[in-house]
Phi, psi and omega in degrees: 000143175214163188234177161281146170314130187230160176260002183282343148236074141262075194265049101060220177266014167262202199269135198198156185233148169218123190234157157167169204264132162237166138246121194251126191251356155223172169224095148239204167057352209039092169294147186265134145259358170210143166181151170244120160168112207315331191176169216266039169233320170253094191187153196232083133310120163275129172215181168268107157308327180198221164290309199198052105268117200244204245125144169221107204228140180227117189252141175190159176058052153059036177184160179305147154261343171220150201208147176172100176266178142179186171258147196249343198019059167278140174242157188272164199101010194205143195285155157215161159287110187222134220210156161216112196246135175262117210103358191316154170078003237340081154264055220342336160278325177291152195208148201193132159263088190257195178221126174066003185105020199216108171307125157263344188213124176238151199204148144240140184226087208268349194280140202271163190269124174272180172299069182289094153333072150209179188283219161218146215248127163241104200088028202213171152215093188260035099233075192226354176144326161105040199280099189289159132258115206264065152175218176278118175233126182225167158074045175301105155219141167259141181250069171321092171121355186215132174252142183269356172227111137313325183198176169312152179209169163270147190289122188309121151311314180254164180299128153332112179089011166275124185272157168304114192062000000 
C-alpha cells in the first residue's frame, strides 16, 4: 500500500508516534511495516530485522542516522500492538519501540527526521531491496506532533475512533 508525499510525515525533531496492529505469518527478508524512501540512500522504517527484531532506522550520508533495535519476541500468528514513539519519557529525544504497550527499545536521539519526497509505503520498501511483509497490518495511524505514549501503557482493545465503554 502506499499514499503520495505528504507533509503529514515530515516530523523534522518534534515529537510523533506512529502505531498500528500486526500479524506476520513469516519474518524473512527484513520486513518492512512502514517506510518512507525517495532511494536505496535515503529512506526512515519500522521493520522486522530479522526473526526476533524490530527496528527504526533512518539512514542517510551511508550509515544510520538514527538506529533504535530491540527483541520483540512476537510469534506469528498473533495479533500485536506495535508502536514507535519519538518523546518517550516525555523528552523530544527519547525514542521506544514498544510491542503491546511495553518498550522493547529504547533510544535517545536528537537528529531530525528529514522532509522526503517520496511516497509512503505499508508493508513495503519498494525502493530499498523490495522487503514485503507477509502477513497483516492493520489500524496504521501517525500522530504528527505527538508522542501518544509516553512510559509503558495498556494496549487499545477497540478500533481507532472507537468510543470507549
Amino acid at each position: 500500500l502506499s499514499f503520495p508525499d505528504s507533509d503529514d510525515w515530515n516530523f523534522s525533531s518534534n515529537p510523533f508516534t506512529i502505531s498500528c496492529w500486526v500479524n506476520y505469518d513469516t519474518i524473512t527478508n527484513q520486513p518492512v511495516i512502514i517506510a518512507q524512501s525517495p532511494s536505496s540512500s535515503t529512506f526512515w522504517f519500522l521493520r522486522f530485522s530479522n526473526a526476533t527484531t524490530i527496528q527504526f532506522g533512518y539512514y542517510a550520508s551511508a550509515s544510520f542516522q538514527i538506529d533504535i533495535s530491540g527483541t520483540h519476541g512476537m510469534s506469528s500468528g498473533t495479533w500485536y500492538h506495535v508502536a514507535i514513539v519519538r518523546g518517550w519519557n516525555g523528552n523530544a529525544n527519547d525514542w521506544a519501540i514498544t510491542v503491546d504497550g511495553v518498550a522493547v527499545a529504547t533510544g535517545t536521539n536528537s537528529t531530525a527526521m528529514p522532509d522526503l519526497a517520496s511516497p509512503l509505503y505499508i508493508g513495503v520498501d519498494l525502493n530499498n531491496n523490495n522487503f514485503y511483509f507477509d502477513g497483516y497490518i492493520d489500524e496504521v495511524r501517525i500522530s504528527k506532533g505527538v508522542a501518544r505514549w509516553k512510559k509503558d501503557f495498556i494496549v487499545p482493545f477497540v478500533p481507532y475512533g472507537t468510543t470507549w465503554g
